[in-house]
C-alpha positions in Angstrom: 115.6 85.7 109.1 115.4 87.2 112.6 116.8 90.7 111.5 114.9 90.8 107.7 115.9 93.5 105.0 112.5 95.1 103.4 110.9 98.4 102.9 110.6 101.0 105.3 106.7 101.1 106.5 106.3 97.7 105.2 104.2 95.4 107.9 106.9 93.8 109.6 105.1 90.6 110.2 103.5 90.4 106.5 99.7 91.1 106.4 97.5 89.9 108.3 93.6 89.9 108.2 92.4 92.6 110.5 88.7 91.1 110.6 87.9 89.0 113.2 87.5 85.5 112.4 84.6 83.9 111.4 81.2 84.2 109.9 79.7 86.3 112.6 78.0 89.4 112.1 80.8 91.9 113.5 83.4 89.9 111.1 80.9 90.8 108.1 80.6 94.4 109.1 84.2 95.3 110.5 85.8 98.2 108.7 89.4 96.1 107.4 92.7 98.8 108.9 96.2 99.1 108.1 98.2 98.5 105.0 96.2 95.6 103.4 98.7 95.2 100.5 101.9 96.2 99.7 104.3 95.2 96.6 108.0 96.9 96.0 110.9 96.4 93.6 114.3 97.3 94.7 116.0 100.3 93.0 119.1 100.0 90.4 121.6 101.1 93.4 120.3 98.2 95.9 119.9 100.6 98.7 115.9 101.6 98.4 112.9 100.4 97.0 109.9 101.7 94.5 106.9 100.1 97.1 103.2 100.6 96.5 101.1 99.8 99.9 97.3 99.7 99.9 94.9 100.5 102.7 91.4 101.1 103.0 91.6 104.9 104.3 93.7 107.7 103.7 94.2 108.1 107.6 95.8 104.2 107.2 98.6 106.3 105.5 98.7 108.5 108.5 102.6 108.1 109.1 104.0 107.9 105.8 102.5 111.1 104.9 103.3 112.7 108.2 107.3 111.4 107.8 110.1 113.8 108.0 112.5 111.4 106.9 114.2 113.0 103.9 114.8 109.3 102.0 111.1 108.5 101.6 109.1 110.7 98.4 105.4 110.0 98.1 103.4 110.2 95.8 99.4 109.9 95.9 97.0 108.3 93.0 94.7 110.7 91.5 97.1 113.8 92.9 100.1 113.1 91.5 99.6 111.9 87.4 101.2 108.5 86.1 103.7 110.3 84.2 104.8 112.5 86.9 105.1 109.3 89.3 106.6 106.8 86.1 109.3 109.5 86.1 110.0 110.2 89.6 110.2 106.3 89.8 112.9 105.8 86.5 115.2 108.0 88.1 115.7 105.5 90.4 115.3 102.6 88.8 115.9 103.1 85.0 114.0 100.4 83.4 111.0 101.3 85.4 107.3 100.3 83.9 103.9 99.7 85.7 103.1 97.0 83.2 105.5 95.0 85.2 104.8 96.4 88.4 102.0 94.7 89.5 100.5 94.2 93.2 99.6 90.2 93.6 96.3 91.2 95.6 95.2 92.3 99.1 94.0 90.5 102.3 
């Protein structure tokens, strides 16, 4: 438990709420940051996963889409198409379907 195995860019303390608490005015009218939601299967080999993460900006994704590292592939709703992303995603992990991979909901 001290040294966990999950997802690279995955919050490594779970998600939190980034509002501040309570019914005050500034908690009502905070802009929410960071990955708000994130669901992942693992892939057929064990050694990667297919994750989806959620934020409420693009510049939330600042990192992933600025990464170098040559293990990670993104791909971006409404650039890349469902096919394109279904197929990327089957290589990996052969019985692959977004039916079945659904996020739970967001903080």
């Amino acid at each position: 438990m001290a040294d966990p195995k999950r997802p690279m860019f995955t919050p490594a303390q779970g998600i939190a709420p980034s509002l501040p608490a309570g019914p005050s005015v500034a908690a009502i009218t905070a802009k929410r940051t960071g990955i708000i939601g994130f669901h992942s299967q693992i892939t057929d080999d064990g050694k990667s996963a297919i994750i989806e993460l959620i934020a409420p900006s693009i510049a939330d994704f600042k990192d992933i889409l600025s990464t170098v590292d040559s293990r990670v592939q993104v791909y971006v709703k409404g650039v890349h198409t469902k096919e394109v992303i279904e197929a990327a995603f089957k290589g990996q992990k052969k019985d692959f379907s977004f039916e079945k991979f659904i996020m739970l909901g967001a903080r």
